[in-house]
N, C-alpha and C positions, 0 to 999 in steps of 0.2 A: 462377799462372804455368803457362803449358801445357807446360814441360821437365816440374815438379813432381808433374803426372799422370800422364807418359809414367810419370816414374821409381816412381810408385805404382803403378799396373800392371804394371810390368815384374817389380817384388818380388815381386807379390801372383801373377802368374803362375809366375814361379820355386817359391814356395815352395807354389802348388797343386800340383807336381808332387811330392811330396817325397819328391824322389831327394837323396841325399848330395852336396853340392857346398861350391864356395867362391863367394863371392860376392865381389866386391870392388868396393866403394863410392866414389863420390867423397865426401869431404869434406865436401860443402855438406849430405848427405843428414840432419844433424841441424837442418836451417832449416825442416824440415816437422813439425813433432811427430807427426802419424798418422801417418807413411811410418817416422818415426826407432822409436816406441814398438813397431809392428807388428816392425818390425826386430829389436829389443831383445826383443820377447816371444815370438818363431820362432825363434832362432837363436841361435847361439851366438856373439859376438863378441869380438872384438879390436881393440884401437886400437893400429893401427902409429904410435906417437909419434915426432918428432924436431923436432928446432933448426928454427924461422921459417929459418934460411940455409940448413938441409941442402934442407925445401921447395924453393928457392927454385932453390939450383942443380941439384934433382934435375928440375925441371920444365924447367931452361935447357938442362939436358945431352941431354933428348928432341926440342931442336928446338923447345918450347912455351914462345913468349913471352907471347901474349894471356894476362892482360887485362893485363900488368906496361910489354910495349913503352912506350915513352917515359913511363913514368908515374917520377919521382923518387923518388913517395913509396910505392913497390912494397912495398919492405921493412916501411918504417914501418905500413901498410897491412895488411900479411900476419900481422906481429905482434898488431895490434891483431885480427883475426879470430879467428885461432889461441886468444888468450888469454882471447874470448869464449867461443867454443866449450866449453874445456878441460872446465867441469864437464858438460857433454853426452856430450862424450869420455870422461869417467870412468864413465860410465854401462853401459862395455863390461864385459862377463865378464872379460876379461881385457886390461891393455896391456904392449906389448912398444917398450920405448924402444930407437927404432935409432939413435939419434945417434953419430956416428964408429964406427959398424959398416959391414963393407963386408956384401953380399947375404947371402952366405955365414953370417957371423955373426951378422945378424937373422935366418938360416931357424933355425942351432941355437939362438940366444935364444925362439925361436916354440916350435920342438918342445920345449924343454925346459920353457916357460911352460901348455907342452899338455898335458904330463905330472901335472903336478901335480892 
């Protein structure tokens, strides 16, 4: 898939630079194993985890419905990927579950999870 390239060079440019940054990934970025592994081996990571519904309405509340509009089985859908993923996701240095945290409380669950 030609996104899949964009987003391997994009990385692979970022971290030729290597200046201190944050990177922030979509989701799907563990469907490539060399973009996910590259990832995994430059960098320091975190998995922002939470609830298939917090996903769900925090993607509604940006105004972003594609790919969900009229799909029924959005949810049903969204769970089932999530819970594929999950063990790819654990793969990170570190996760920080934000589920019924507001922003605020995910930054101090982050920096305290950074600490350590």
């Amino acid at each position: 898939m030609l996104f899949r390239s964009y987003e391997r060079r994009a990385l692979e440019r970022i971290l030729e630079r290597n200046d201190p940054c944050v990177i922030a990934t979509g989701g799907s970025i563990v469907s490539e194993p060399a973009t996910y592994d590259l990832l995994l081996s430059a960098c320091f990571t975190v998995w922002l985890k939470a609830a298939p519904e917090e996903h769900m309405s925090r993607v509604a509340a940006q105004g972003y419905y594609r790919p969900m509009a009229g799909n029924g089985e959005a949810m049903e859908d969204l769970r089932r990927i999530l819970a594929g993923r999950e063990a790819l996701y654990g793969q990170a240095d570190r996760t920080v579950d934000t589920a019924g945290r507001t922003v605020a409380e995910s930054l101090e669950a982050l920096q305290r999870t950074l600490e350590r």
